[in-house]
C-alpha positions as a printed Julia matrix, in Angstrom:
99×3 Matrix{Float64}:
  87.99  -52.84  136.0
  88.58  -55.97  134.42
  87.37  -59.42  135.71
  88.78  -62.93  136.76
  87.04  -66.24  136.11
  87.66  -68.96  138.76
  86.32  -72.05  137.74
  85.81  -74.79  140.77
  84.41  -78.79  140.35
  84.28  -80.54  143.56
  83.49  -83.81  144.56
  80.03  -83.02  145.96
  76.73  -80.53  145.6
  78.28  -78.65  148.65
  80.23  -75.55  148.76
  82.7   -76.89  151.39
  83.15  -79.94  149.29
  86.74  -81.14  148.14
  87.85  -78.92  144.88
  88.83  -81.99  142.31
  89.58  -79.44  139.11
  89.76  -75.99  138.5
  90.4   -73.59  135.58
  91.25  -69.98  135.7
  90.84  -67.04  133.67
  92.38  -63.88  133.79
  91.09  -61.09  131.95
  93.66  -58.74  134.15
  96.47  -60.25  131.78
  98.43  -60.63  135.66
  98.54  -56.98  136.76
  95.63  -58.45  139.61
  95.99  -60.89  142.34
  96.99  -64.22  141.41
  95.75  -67.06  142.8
  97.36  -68.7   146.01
  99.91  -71.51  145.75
  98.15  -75.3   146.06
  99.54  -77.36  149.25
 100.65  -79.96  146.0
 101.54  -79.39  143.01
  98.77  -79.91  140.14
  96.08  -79.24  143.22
  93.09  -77.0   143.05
  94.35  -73.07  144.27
  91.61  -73.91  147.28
  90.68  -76.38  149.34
  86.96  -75.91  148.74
  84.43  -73.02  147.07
  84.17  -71.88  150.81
  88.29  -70.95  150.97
  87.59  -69.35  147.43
  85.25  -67.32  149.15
  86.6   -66.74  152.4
  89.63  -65.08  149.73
  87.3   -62.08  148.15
  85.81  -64.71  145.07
  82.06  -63.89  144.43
  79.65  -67.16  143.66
  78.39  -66.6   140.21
  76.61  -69.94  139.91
  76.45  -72.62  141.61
  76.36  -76.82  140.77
  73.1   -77.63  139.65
  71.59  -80.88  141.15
  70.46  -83.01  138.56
  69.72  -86.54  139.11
  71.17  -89.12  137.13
  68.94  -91.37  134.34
  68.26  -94.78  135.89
  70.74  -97.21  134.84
  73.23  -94.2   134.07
  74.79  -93.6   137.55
  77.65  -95.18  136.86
  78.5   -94.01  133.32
  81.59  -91.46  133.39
  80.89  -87.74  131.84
  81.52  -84.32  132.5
  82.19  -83.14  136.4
  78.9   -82.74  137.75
  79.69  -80.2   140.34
  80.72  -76.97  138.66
  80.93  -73.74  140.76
  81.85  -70.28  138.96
  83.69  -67.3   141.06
  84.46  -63.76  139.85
  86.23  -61.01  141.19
  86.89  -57.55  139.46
  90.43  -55.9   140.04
  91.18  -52.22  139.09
  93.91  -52.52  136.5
  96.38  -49.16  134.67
  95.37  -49.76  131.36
  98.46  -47.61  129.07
  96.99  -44.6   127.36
  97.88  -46.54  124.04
  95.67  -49.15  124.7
  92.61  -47.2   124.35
  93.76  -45.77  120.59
C-alpha cells in the first residue's frame, strides 16, 4: 500500500466551502489514481472537501477555527482553512525494489 496526500484550503471553516489552493502528494510515484481534471486550468482538482470526499479521499484533519488577534483581521498570512485527505492505493512494487 502506499498513500496519497491531498492537501485542500478553502475559502471558509466549512467542508463544502470553495477549494482556493491545493497541493498533492503522491507517494504511489503515478501507478494510483490521479486526480480528476479542474473545470480551469490552475483550479483546485475539486470543487470543495465534500467532492474530495464524495471521490474515495479520507478527512485526516480538518481547518482549525482560530480567531483572529484584535486589530489583526485584516493582516494577510498563511490560508487559514487547511483540510488534509488521504487515500491508500495497492501499488506492484518490482522485486528489485525491495533488495
Amino acid at each position: 500500500m502506499r498513500q496519497q496526500v491531498l492537501y485542500l484550503w478553502a475559502d471558509g471553516s466549512s467542508l463544502d466551502s470553495t477549494a482556493i489552493g491545493w497541493a498533492f502528494h503522491d507517494g504511489a510515484d503515478g501507478a494510483g489514481p490521479l486526480l480528476p481534471e479542474p473545470a480551469q486550468p490552475g483550479a483546485a482538482p475539486y470543487r470543495s472537501g465534500v467532492d474530495a470526499l464524495r471521490d474515495g479521499w479520507m478527512l485526516l484533519q480538518s481547518a482549525q477555527l482560530i480567531a483572529p488577534a484584535p486589530d489583526q483581521e485584516h493582516l494577510n498570512a498563511y490560508l487559514d482553512y487547511e483540510f488534509v485527505f488521504e487515500r491508500r492505493v495497492e501499488v506492484e512494487v518490482p522485486a528489485t525494489e525491495w533488495v
